[in-house]
C-alpha positions in Angstrom: -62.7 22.4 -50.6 -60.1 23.6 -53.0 -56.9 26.1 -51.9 -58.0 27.9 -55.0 -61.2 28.1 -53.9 -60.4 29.4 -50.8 -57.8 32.3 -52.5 -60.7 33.2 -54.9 -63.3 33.6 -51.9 -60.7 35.4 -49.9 -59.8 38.0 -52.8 -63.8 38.3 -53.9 -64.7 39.4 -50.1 -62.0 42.0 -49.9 -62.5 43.7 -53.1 -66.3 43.5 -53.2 -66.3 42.8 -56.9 -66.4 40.2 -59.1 -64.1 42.5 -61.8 -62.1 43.7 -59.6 -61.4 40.4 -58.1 -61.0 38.8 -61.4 -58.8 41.4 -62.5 -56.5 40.9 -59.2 -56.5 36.8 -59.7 -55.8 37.5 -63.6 -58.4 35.2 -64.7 -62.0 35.7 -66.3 -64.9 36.1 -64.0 -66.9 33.1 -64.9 -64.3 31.1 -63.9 -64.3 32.8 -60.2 -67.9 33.1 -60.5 -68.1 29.1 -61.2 -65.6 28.4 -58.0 -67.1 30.7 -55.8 -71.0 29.1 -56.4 -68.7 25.7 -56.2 -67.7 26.6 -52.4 -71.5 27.7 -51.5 -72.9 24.5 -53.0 -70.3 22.5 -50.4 -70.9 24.8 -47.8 -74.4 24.6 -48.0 -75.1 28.4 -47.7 -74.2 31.5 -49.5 -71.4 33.6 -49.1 -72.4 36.4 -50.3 -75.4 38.2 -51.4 -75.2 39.6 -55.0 -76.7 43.3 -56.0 -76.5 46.5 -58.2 -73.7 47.7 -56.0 -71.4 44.4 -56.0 -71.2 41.2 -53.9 -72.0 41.9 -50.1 -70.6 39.2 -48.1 -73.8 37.4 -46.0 -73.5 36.8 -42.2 -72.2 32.6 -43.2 -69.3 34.7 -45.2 -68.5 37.0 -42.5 -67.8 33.9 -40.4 -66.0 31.8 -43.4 -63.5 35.1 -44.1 -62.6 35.5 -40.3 -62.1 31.1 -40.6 -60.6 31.1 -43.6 -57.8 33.8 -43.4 -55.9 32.3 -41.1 -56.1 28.9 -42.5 -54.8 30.3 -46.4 -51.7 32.0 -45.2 -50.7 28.7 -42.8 -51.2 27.1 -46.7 -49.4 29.7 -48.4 -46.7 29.7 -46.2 -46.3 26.0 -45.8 -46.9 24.9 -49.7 -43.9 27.6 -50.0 -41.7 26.4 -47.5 -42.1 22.6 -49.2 -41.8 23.8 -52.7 -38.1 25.2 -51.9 -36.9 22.4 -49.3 -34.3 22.2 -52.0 -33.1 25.4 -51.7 -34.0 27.0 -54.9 -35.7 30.0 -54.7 -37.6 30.7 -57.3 -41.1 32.3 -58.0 -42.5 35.7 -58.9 -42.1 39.3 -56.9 -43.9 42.6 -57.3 -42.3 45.2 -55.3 -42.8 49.0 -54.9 -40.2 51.5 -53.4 -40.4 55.2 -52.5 -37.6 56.5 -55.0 -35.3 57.4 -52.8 -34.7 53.6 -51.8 -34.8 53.0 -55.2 -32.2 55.2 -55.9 -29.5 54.1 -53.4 -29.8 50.3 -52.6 -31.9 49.1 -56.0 -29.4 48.9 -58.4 -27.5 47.0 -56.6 -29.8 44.7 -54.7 -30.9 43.5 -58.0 -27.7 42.9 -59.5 -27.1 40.3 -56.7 -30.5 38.8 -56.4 -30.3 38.1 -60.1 -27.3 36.5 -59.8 -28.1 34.2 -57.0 -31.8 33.5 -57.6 -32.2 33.7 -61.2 -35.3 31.8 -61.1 -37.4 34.7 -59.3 -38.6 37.2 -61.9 -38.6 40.8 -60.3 -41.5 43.3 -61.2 -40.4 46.7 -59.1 -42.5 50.1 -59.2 -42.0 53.6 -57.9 -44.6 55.6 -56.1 -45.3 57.8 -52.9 -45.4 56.0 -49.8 -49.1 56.4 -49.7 -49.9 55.3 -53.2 -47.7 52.1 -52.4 -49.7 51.4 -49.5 -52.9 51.7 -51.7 -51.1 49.1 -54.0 -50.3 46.6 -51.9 -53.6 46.6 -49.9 -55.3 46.2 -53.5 -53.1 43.1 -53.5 -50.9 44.5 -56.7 -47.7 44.9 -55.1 -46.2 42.1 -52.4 -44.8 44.8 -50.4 -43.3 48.5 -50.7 -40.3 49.7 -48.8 -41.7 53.4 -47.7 -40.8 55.9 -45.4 -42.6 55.2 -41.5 -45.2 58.1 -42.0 -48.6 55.9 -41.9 -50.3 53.8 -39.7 -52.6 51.0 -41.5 -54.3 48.0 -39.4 -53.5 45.9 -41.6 -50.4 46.0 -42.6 -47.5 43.9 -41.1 -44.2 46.0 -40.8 -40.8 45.0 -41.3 -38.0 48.0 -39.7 -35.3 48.2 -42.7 -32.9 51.0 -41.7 -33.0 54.4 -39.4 -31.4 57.3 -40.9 -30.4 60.9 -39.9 -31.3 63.5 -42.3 -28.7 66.7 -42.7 -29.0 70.3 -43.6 -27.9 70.5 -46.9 -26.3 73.1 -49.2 -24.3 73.5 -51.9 -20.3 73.9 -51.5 -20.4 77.7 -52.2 -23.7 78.4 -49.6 -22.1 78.3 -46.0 -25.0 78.6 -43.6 -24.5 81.6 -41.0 -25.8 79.7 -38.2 -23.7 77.2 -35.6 -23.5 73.8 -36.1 -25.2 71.7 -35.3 -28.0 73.8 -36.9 -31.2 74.6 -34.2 -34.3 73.4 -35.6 -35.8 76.8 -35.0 -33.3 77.9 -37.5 -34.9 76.2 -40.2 -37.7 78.4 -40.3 -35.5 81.2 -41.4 -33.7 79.5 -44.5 -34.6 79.4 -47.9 -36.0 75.8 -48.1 -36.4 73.7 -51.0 -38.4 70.7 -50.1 -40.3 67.8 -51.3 -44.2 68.3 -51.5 -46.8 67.4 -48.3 -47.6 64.3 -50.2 -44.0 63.0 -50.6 -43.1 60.5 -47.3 -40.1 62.2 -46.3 -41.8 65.9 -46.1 -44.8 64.2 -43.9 -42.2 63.1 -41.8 -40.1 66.8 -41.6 -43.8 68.4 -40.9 -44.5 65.5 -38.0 -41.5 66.0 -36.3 -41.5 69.7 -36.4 -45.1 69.9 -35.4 -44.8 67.9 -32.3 -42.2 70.7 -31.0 -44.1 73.4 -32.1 -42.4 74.3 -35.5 -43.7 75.1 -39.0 -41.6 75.6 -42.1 -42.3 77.1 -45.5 -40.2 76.5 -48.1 -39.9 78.4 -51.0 -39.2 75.5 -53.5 -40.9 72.2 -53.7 -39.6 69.5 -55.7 -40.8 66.0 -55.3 -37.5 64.0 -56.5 -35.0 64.4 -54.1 -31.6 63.4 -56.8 -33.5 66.9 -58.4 -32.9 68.6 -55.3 -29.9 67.6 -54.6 -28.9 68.5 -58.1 -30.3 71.5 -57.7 -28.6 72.6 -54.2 -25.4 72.5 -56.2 -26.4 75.1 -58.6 -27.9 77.4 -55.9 -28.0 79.0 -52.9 -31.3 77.1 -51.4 -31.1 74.7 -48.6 -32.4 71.4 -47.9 -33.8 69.0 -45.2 -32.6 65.5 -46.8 -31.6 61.7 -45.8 -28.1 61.3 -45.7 -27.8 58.6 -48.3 -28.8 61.1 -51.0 -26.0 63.5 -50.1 -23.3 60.6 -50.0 -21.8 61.1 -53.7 -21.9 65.1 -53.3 -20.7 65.2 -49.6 -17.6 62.9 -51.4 -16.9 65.0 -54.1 -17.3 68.1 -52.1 -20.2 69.7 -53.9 -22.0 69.7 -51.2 -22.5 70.5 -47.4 -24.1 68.7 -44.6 -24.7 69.9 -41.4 -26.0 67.8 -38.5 -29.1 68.9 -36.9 -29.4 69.3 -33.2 -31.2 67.7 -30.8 -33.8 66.0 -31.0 -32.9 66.5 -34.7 -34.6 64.9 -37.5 -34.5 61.0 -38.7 -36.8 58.6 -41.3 -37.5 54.8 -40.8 -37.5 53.2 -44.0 -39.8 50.1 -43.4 -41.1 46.9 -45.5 -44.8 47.0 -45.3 -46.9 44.4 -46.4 -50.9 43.0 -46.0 -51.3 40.6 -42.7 -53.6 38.7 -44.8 -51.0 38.0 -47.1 -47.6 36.4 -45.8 -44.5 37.1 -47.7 -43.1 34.3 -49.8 -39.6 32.9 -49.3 -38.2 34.6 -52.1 -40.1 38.3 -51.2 -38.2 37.8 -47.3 -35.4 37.3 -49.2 -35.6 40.1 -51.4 -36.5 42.8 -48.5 -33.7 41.4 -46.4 -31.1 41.9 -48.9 -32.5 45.3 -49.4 -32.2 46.2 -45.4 -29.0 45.2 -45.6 -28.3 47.3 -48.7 -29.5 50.4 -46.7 -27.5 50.1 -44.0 -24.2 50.0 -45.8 -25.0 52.6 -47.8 -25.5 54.5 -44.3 -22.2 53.0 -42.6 -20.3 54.2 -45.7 -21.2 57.7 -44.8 -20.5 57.3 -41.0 -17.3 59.5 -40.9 -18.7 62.6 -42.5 -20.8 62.1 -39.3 -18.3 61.5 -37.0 -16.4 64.4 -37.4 -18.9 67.2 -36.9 -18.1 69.5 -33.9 -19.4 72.3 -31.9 -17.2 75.0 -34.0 -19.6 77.7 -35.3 -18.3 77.1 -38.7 -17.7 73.6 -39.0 -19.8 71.5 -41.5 -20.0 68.1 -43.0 -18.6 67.2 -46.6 
């Protein structure tokens, strides 16, 4: 019994396809077809029963997947942890981020992993935290960092960062209620907000929902740099994470205003599939990420600091 043989089995029972499998394991199907019948032939049984509607896994490779799992990540992880005794890191990492993590800790996440592992080569995609979850359960992405909105069985978490998010405005748009703002007071502003499949806006709604409040917002935009653009050039008002207000909260083109209690926060998490552990290189790569994330979040701490209970005090 081959490792290969087990990461071909292990991939054909989850995706239920010989195709799709092949087209995960970027090889041609006779080739997993020929290991797979290679396993059954050891194994003295088949693994899995083979119709019009794709490759049903038999009772024998119910019991071999629930044997096997286990087994293939203590490989993984272990032929990993040997192949870098040296301490070169080196391999390959597919990565997918919600594009507002892309936006503030990306750029310069990869400017120092390249620099200190230049023997990892990077893939990195953008997506909804939802379509990123798809992605990486598919087994096309090693992990995504996403906003905490969704609740999958199997997918390990890492926590990355917890971040407040502000009332926002542009410089000229002074909001007529006390700081900090009321939640109920949201209702009554002219919103623009991200969609109710973007992350961030699942987690607004959540939050809101649980207390017994609904917005509407007038505006939806899905990119939040567009909306914070956009609050510059206008008299709308935002819900958003206070990373993507840092620049125009410094150059005073914008407003923040904390919200009061319980207010509103986002957990940015690493999320990846149990079945598949992270390699050396990806815990590196989400660690230096985290640690991105929180800088950019203690760089902004004194705008924080310095909000009061004056009526007509705000941030920025």
């Amino acid at each position: 019994m081959e490792l290969r043989q087990l990461k071909y089995f292990t991939c054909l029972y989850e995706e239920g396809s010989v195709t799709r499998a092949a087209q995960r394991l970027n090889i041609v199907q006779p080739a997993l077809s020929m290991q797979i019948s290679k396993l059954e032939e050891e194994l003295g049984q088949a693994l899995f029963e083979r119709t019009s509607k794709g490759m049903i896994p038999t009772e024998a490779g119910e019991q071999a997947y629930r044997l096997f799992m286990p087994l293939l990540g203590d490989l993984l992880e272990a032929r990993q942890t040997l192949i870098h005794r040296n301490g070169e890191i080196s391999g390959r990492i597919n990565a997918g981020l919600i594009a507002s993590a892309a936006n503030q800790a990306l750029a310069s996440t990869l400017a120092y992993f390249v620099e200190h592992h230049p023997n990892v080569e990077l893939q990195v995609s953008y997506g909804y935290s939802q379509n990123l979850i798809d992605r990486v359960l598919a087994g096309d992405l090693d992990f995504a960092v996403i906003n905490q909105s969704f609740q999958q069985e199997r997918l390990n978490r890492i926590d990355l960062v917890d971040e407040e998010l502000l009332v926002a405005t542009g410089a000229a748009n002074r909001l007529r209620v006390p700081a900090p703002v009321p939640l109920a007071a949201l209702r009554d502003m002219k919103l623009v907000l991200p969609s109710r499949l973007h992350g961030l806006r699942i987690v607004i709604d959540q939050t809101l929902a649980s207390l017994g409040l609904e917005v509407t917002p007038q505006l939806e935009l899905d990119d939040l740099t567009v909306i914070e653009s956009f609050l510059r050039r206008s008299d709308y008002v935002s819900v958003l994470p206070a990373t993507v207000l840092r620049q125009g909260l410094e150059e005073g083109a914008l407003r923040g205003y904390p919200l009061d209690r319980p207010g509103l926060t986002r957990r940015m998490v690493c999320v990846h599939d149990s079945r598949r552990p992270l390699t050396p290189a990806a815990h590196l790569f989400v660690d230096i990420i985290g640690k991105t994330l929180a800088t950019g979040l203690n760089a902004i701490h004194f705008y924080k600091e310095g909000a009061s209970q004056d009526p007509d005090h705000e941030l920025g």
